[in-house]
C-alpha positions in Angstrom: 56.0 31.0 201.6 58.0 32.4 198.8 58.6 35.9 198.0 59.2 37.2 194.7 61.3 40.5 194.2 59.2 42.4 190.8 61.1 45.6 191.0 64.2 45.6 188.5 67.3 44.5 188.9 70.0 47.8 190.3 72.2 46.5 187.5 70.0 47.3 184.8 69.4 50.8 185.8 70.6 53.4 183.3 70.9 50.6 179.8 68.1 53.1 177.6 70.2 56.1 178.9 73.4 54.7 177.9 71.9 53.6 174.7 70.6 57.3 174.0 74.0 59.0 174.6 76.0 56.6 172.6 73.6 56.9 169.6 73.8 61.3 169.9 77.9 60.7 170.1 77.9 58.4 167.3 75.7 61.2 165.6 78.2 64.1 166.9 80.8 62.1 165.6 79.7 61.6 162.0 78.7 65.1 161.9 82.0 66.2 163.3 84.1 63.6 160.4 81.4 64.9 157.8 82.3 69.2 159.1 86.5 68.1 158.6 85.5 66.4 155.6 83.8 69.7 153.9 86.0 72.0 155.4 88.9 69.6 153.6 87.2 69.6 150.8 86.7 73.9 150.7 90.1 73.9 150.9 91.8 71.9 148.3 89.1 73.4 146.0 90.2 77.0 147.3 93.8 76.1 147.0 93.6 74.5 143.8 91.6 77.9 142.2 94.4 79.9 144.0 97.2 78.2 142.7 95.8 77.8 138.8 95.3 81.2 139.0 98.8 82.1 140.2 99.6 79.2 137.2 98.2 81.5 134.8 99.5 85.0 135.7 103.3 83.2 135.8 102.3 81.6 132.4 101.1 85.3 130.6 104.4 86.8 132.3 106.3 84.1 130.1 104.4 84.9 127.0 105.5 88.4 127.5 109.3 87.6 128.9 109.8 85.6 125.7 108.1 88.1 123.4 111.3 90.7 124.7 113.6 87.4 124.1 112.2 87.6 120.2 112.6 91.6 120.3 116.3 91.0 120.9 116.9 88.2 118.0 118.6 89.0 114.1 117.0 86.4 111.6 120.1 84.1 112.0 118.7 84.0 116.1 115.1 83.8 115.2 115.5 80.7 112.6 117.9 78.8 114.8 115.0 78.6 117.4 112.9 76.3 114.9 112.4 72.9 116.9 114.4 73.9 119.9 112.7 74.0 123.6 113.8 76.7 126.4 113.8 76.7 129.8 113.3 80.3 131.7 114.1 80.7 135.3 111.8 83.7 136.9 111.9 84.6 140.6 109.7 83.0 143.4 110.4 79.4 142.5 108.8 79.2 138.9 110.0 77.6 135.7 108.9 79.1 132.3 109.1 75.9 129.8 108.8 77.2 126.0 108.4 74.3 124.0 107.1 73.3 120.4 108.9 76.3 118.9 107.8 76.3 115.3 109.3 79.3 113.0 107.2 80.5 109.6 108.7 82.7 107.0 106.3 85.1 105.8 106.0 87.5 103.1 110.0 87.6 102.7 112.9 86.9 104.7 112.5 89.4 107.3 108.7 88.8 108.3 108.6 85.6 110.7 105.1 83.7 112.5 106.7 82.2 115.4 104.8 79.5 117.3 105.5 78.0 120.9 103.7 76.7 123.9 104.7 78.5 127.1 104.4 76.5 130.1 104.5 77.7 134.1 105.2 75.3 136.5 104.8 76.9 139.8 106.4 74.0 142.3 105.5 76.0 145.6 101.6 75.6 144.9 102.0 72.0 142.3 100.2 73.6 139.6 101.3 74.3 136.3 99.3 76.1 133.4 100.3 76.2 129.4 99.8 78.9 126.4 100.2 78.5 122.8 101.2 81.9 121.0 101.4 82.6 118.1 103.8 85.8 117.6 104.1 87.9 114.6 108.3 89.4 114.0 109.5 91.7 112.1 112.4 92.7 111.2 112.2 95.5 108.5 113.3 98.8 109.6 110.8 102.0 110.7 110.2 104.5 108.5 112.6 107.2 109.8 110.0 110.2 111.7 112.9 112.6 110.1 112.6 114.1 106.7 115.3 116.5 105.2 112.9 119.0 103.8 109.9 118.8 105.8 111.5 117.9 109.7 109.5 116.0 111.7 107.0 113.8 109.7 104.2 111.1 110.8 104.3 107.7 108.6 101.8 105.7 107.7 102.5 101.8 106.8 98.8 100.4 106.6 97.1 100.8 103.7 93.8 101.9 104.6 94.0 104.7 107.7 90.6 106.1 108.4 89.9 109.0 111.3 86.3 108.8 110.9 83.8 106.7 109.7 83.7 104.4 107.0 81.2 102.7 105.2 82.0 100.1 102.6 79.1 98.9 101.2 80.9 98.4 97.9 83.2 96.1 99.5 87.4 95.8 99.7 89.5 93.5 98.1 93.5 93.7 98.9 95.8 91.7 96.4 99.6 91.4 96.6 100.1 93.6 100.1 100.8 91.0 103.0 101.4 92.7 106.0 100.6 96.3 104.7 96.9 94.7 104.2 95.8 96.3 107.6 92.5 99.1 107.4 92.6 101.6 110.8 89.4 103.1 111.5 89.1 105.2 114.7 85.3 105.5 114.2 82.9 103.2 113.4 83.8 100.6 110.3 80.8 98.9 108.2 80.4 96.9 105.2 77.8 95.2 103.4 79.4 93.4 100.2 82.3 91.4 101.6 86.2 91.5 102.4 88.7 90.2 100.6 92.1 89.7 101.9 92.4 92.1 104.6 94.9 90.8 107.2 93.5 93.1 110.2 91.1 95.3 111.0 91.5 97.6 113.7 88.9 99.5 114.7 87.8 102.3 118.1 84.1 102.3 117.3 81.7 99.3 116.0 82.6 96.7 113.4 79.3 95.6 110.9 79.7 93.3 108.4 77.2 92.2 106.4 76.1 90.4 103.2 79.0 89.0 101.0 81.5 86.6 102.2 84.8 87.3 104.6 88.1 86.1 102.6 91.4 85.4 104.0 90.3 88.2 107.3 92.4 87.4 109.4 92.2 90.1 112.8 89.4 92.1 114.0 89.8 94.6 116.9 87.4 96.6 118.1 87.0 98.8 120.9 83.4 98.8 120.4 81.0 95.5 119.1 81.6 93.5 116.5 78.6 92.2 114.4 79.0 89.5 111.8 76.2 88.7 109.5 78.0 87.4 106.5 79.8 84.0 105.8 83.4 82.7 105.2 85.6 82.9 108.3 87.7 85.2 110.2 91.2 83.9 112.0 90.3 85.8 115.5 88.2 89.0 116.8 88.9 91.2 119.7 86.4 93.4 121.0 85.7 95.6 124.2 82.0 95.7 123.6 79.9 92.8 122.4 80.4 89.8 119.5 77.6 88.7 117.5 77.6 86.3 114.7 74.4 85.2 112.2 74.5 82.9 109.1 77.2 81.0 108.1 80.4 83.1 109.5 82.8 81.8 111.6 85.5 82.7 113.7 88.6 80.3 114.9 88.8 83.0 118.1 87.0 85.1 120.1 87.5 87.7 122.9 85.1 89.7 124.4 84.7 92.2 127.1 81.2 92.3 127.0 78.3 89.3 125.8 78.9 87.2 122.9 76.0 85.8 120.9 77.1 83.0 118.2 74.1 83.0 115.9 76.3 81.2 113.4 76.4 77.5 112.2 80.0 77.5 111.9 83.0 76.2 114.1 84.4 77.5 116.6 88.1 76.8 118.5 87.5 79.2 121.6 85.5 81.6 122.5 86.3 83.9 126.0 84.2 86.2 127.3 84.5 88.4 130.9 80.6 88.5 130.5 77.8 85.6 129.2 77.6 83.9 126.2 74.4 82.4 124.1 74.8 79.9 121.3 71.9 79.6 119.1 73.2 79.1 115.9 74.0 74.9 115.6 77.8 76.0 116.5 80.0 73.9 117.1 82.4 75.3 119.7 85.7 73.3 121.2 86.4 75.5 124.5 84.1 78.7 126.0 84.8 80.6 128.5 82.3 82.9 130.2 83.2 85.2 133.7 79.5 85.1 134.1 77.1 82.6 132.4 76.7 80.3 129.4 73.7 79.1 127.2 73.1 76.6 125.0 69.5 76.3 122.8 71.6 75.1 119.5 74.8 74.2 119.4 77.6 72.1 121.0 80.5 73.2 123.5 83.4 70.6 124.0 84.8 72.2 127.2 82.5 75.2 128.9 83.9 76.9 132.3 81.5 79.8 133.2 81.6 81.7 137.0 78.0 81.6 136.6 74.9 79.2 135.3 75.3 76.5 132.6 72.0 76.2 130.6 73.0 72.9 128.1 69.4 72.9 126.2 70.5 70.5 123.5 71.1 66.6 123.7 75.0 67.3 122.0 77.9 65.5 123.5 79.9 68.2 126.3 83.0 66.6 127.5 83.9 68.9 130.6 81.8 71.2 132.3 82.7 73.3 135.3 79.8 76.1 136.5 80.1 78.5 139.5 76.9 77.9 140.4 74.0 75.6 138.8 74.5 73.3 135.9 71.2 72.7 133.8 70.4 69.3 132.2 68.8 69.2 128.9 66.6 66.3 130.3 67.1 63.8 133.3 67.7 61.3 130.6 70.7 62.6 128.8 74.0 60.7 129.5 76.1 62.5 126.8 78.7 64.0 128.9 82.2 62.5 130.4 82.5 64.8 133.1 80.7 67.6 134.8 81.2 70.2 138.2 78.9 72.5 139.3 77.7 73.8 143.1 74.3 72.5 142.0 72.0 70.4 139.4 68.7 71.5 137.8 67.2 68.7 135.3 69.9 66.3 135.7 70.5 62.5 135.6 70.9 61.0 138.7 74.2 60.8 139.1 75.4 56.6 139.3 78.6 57.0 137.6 80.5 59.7 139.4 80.4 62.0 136.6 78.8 65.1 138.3 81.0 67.2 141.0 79.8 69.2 144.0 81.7 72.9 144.1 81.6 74.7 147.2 79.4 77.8 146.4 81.7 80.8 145.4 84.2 78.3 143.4 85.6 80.5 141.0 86.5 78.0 137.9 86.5 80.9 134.7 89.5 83.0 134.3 88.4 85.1 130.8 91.3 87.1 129.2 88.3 89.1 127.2 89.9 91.6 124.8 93.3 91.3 124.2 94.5 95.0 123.1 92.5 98.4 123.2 93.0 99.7 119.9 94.3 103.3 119.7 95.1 105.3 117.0 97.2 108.7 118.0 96.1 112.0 117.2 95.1 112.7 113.7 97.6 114.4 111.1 97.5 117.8 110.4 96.5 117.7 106.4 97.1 120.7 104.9 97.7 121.5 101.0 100.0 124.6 101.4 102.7 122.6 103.7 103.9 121.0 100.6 104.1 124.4 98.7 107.7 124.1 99.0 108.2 121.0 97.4 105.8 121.7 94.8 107.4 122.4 91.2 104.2 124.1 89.7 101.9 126.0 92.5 98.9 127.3 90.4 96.8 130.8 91.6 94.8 133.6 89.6 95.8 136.9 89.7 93.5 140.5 89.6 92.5 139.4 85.6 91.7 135.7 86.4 94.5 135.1 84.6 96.4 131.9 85.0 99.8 132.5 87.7 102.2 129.3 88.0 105.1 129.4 90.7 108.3 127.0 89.3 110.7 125.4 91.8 113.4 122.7 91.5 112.6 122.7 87.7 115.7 122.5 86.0 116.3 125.5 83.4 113.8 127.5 84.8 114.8 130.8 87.2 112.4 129.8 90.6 109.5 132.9 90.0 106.0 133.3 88.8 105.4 133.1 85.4 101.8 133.5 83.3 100.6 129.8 82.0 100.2 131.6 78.1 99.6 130.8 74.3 102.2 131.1 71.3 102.3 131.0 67.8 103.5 128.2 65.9 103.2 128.5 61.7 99.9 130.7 62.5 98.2 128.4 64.6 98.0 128.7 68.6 99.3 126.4 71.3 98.7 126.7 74.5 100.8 125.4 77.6 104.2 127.7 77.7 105.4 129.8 81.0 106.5 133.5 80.4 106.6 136.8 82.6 104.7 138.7 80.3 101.4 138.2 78.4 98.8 140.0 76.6 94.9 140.4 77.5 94.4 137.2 75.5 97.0 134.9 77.4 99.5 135.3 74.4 103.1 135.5 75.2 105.0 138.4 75.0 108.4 138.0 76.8 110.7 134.9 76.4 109.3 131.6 76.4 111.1 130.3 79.7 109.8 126.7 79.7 107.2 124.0 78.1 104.3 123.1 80.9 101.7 121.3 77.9 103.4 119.5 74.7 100.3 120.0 72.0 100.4 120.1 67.8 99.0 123.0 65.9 95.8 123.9 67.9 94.5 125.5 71.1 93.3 122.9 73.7 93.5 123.9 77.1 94.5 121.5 79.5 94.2 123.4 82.4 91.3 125.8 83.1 90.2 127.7 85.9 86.3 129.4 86.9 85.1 130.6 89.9 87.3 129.0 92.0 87.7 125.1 90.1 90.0 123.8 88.4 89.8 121.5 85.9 92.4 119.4 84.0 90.5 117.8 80.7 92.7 116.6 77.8 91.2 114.9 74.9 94.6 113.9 73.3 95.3 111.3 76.1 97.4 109.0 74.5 100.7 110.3 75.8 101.7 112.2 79.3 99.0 115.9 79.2 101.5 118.0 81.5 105.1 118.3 82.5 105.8 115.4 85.8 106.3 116.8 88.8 104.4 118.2 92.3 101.3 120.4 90.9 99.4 122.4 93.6 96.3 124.4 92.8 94.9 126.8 95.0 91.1 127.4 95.4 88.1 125.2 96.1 88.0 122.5 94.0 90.2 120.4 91.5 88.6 118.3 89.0 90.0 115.6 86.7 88.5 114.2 83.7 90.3 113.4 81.0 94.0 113.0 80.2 97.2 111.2 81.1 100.0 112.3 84.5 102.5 112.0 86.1 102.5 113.7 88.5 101.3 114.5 91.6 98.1 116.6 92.3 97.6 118.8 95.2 94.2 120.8 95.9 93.8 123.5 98.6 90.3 122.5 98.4 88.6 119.0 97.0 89.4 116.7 94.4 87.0 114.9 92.2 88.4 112.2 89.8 86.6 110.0 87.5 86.2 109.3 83.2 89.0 108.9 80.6 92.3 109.8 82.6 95.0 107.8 84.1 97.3 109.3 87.1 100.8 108.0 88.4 102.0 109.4 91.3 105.9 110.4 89.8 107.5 107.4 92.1 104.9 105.2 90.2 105.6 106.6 86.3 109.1 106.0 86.9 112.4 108.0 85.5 111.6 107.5 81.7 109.0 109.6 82.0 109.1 111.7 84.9 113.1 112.3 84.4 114.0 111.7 80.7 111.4 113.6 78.9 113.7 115.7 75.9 110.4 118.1 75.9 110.0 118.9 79.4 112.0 120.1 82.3 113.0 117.3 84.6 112.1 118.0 88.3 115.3 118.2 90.4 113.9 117.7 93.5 112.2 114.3 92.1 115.1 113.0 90.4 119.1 112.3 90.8 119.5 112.1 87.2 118.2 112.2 83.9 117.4 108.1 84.0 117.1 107.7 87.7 114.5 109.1 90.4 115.5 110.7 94.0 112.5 108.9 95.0 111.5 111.5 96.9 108.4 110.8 99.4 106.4 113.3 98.0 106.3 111.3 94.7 104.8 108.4 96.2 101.7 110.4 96.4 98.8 110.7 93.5 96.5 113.4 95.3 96.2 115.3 98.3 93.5 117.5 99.3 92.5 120.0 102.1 93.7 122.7 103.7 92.9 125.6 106.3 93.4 129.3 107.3 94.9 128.6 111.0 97.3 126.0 111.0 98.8 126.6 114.2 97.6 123.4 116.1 95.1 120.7 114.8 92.3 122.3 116.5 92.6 125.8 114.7 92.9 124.0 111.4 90.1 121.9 111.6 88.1 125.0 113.1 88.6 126.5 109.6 89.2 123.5 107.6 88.5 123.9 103.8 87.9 120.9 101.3 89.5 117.7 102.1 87.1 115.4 100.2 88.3 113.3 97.6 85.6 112.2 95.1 86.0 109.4 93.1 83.9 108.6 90.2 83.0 105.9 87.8 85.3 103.3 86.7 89.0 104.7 88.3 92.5 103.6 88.3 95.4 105.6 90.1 98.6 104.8 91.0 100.2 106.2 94.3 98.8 107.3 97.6 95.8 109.2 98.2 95.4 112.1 100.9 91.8 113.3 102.3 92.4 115.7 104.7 88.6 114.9 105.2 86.9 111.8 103.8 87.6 109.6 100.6 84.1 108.8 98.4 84.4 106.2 96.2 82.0 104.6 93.8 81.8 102.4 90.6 84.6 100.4 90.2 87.8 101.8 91.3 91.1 100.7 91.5 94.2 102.4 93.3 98.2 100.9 93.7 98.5 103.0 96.7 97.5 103.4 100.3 95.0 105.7 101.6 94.6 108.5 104.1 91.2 110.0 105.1 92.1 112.4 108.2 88.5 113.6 108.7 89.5 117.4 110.0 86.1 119.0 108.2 82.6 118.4 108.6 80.7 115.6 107.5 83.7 113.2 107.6 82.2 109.7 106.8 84.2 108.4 104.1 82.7 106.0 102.1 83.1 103.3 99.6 80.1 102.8 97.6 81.7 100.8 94.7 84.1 97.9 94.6 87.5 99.0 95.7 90.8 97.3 95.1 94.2 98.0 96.5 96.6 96.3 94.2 100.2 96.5 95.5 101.6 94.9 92.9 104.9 95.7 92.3 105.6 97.9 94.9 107.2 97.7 98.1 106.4 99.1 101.9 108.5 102.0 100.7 106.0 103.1 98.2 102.9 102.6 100.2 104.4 103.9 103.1 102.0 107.6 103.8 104.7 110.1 105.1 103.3 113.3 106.3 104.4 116.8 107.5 103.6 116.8 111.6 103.9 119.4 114.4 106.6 118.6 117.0 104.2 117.5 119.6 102.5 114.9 117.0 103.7 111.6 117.2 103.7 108.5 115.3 100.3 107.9 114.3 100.3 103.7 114.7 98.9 102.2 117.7 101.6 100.0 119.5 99.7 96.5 118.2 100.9 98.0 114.5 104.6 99.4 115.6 106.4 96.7 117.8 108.8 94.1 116.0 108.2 91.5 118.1 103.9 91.4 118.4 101.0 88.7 119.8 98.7 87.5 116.9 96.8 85.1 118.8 97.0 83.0 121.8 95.0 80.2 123.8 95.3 77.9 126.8 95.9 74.0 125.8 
């Protein structure tokens, strides 16, 4: 009988167990090498953000260590850079490479554009990162803060210096002033008929323009937004607030502190923003940077990092992509990319080509710059009409008759006094415009004619006139100089100017309003023929060295000043009691030399000044504005001329913000 054994074998015990438990540690194990992998993975991501960033901050600290090299430089040290490549050694094991060096001359042989990229190679971390800059030098002295007859003064290079509003709806066109072309506004700046060769634009409040075109604009900051809505193109804009461009207007570079919205069809090198940006206009942008996210409904990026989302809602080539958190496809079916990183997809291809990259969520891959300066404009001058009493030659007043008073200093040949502004008679017919101590009830002379103030032939016309607290200087025979040169200050509330031609310049207490048939040149401007070498008048000492040469004092750089107040103690007493200030300027208007608003500057028709401009806005309703075309024409003159020098207190300093006064300054810069 056989016997057959049907329990299992004792050596087969345990196989489906063994089986189970080598399957789990196979699974341990690939979850264990997948872990290292990540965690491997985390880190060279986190190291490589770390070290870029370090990259970065080494590579700004060059641009500024080789700005100070610049600041140290004559021209013969700036030129022989043209070409050359540097090395700079700087602490904790980096090297500073500044290569490329490319010197521009500029305006004349002491303004310099100096180009180089500055390179940080950090060999501790094995990253490196590269800036282009673009620096602006310049070698032409300061205007000294010293003045012999007035002691500490404030100066003014720019040629338009606004301390409140201004609206130029007329529009501004600069010809012939290079680097004086620069408008300071330290409230809010707006224009809706174009600029025209404004080199920056500096602004503390908003920035508006609108309607006609931007020529040659080459700088906008702003501490506030900056709206665009015109076309032509700017060189680079700077705000603290928000940048938004409509039409056809484009900018080569932007930086923001707050959103940009590109609204614009034009193109666009960079554009860097701490916060989001939106392009709906059929830009086309080559790099944009965003600290938090970036959209795209029309329009085409090149090279996008944001911190944030990517929205890419258009089927346009992007060449490199890096988002901080999701990246959104246009459509599974686009392929027009070459490389893309994000933590996560939304609408994308499937990815067969290895052209998408996982980040680990928190990967930050946006380092925005945002604004680059914060503009600041130091506290306002102290305007006020009766500080230049002392270097005025003719200071006019009433006395108890309402007759005509005039106070002569530094005129040559005449005693410094009062004298009466009378009438004489020449071969028994009046002429008005002679300075005696004594006249009659109707104005004539009856003491010793001490000097000629009016050259006129056979007849009464009365240049100067005064009612109820105006002035007015009207004269119909124009065709030669109306009045002796020299300072001219009138007090009471207004001065008004018609008709006539000066040289001179004009001083209210009060306002000024100037407009119709007259032609003023400040006494720098008129030059010595006229101002110096008159054989009818008395030559002005304090404006001239000689009879065929001027002193070229700074006061005769200046066409009109106007303003004044009761308290001058400290700028907050004398804009408490602030009188006049306002410059009006009417119809079609040329003038020659500087203009001085201790409140606001209103121009309209079409008006024309060789001069720079001053509207200190220490009165009430301070908006200047420009409702006609306005040109500034330096034609001819230097940054001497132009150059606004004004009496300050001893705690008032110089009035430009550092972007304006440093030799050696930063135009523009980008990473490459």
């Amino acid at each position: 009988m056989t016997i057959e054994n049907k329990q299992i074998p004792h050596t087969q015990r345990g196989f489906a167990t063994v089986l189970v438990v080598l399957l789990v540690g196979l699974a341990v194990a690939a979850s264990a090498l997948g872990t290292a992998y990540y965690i491997n993975t985390s880190q060279k991501s986190l190291i490589s953000s770390h070290a870029l960033t370090n990259a970065q901050s080494g590579a700004w600290t060059g641009v500024e260590i080789f700005r100070k090299y610049l600041n140290s430089l004559d021209a013969a040290g700036i030129l022989s850079l043209d070409g050359q490549n540097l090395t700079l050694n700087v602490q904790d094991g980096r090297e500073l490479k500044v290569s490329n060096i490319a010197i521009q001359t500029v305006t004349d042989a002491e303004q310099y554009r100096v180009t180089a990229n500055i390179q940080n190679i950090s060999t501790s971390s094995d990253a490196s990162s590269t800036i282009q800059t673009v620096y602006e030098v310049s070698l032409v002295p300061e205007s000294s803060t010293e003045d012999s007859d007035t002691g500490n003064t404030i100066s003014f290079p720019s040629a338009m210096n606004f301390y409140g509003d201004l609206d130029a709806n007329g529009g501004i066109s600069f010809s012939n002033a290079g680097d004086r072309a620069v408008v300071n506004v330290a409230g809010d700046f707006r224009t809706g008929s174009g600029l025209s060769g404004i080199k920056e634009l500096k602004v503390l409040g908003d920035v508006d323009i609108a309607g006609g075109g931007i020529t040659g604009l080459e700088n906008i900051y702003s501490n506030g937004n900056v709206t665009l809505k015109a076309s032509g193109t700017a060189s680079l804009v700077s705000a603290k607030g928000k940048v938004t461009t409509t039409g056809s207007v484009a900018v080569n570079d932007i930086y923001a502190d707050e959103d940009v919205s590109i609204g614009s069809s034009g193109n666009f090198n960079s554009i860097d923003t701490k916060a989001s940006l939106s392009v709906n206009g059929n830009a086309n942008i080559t790099k944009a940077t965003a600290g938090n996210k970036i959209t795209v409904k029309n329009g085409t990026i090149s090279n996008a990092l944001a911190n944030s989302d990517i929205e890419y809602n258009v089927w346009n080539e992007i060449v490199v992509a890096k988002s901080g958190n999701i990246f959104n496809c246009v459509s599974k079916n686009w392929n027009n990319y070459k490389q893309i990183s994000a933590v996560g997809f939304k609408s994308c291809p499937d990815d067969k080509s290895g052209k998408f990259t996982y980040l680990t969520a928190g990967t930050k891959v946006a380092f925005p710059t945002g604004a680059l300066v914060t503009v600041t404009m130091a506290q306002k001058p102290l305007i006020n009409a009766l500080d230049y009493e002392e270097q005025a030659n003719y200071v006019f007043s009433v006395n108890n008759n309402n007759q005509i008073m005039v106070y002569v200093r530094n005129v040559e040949g005449i005693s410094e006094g009062n004298y009466h502004l009378g009438k004489v008679n020449i071969n028994y017919s009046q002429s008005w415009g002679y300075l005696c101590k004594n006249v009659d009830a109707n104005n004539f002379c009856t003491s010793t004619v001490v000097g000629n103030f009016a050259k006129k032939y056979g007849w009464v016309n009365e240049i100067i006139t005064y009612s109820n607290g105006v002035w007015t200087l009207k004269d119909t025979q124009n065709t030669e100089t109306s009045i002796a040169s020299g300072v001219l200050l009138f007090k009471g509330t207004s001065v008004n100017l018609s008709m006539g031609n000066y040289a001179n310049t004009i001083i209210s207490t009060g306002d000024i309003r100037y407009g119709g048939s007259i032609t003023l040149k400040a006494p720098n401007y008129a030059g010595a023929t006229v101002v110096c070498g008159s054989n009818y008048f008395s030559r002005p000492q304090n404006l001239c060295s000689s009879q065929s040469s001027l002193s070229l004092a700074s006061i005769g750089n200046i066409a009109l000043i106007a303003g004044s107040c009761t308290d001058a103690s400290s700028l907050e007493t004398c804009s408490a009691s602030y009188v006049g200030g306002n410059i009006k300027v009417t119809a079609q208007a040329s003038i020659e030399g500087n203009i001085i608003a201790g409140n606001s500057l209103d121009t309209s028709g079409q008006t024309v000044i060789k001069g720079s401009i001053l509207a200190a806005a220490l009165g009430a309703n301070n908006q200047s504005k420009m409702s006609g075309s306005t040109t500034i024409d330096f034609n001819g003159t230097t940054s001497t001329d132009t150059t606004i020098s004004v009496p300050g207190k001893e705690d008032q300093e110089e009035v430009e913000d550092e972007t304006t006064t440093q030799r050696v300054r930063i135009k523009w810069a980008r990473y490459i």
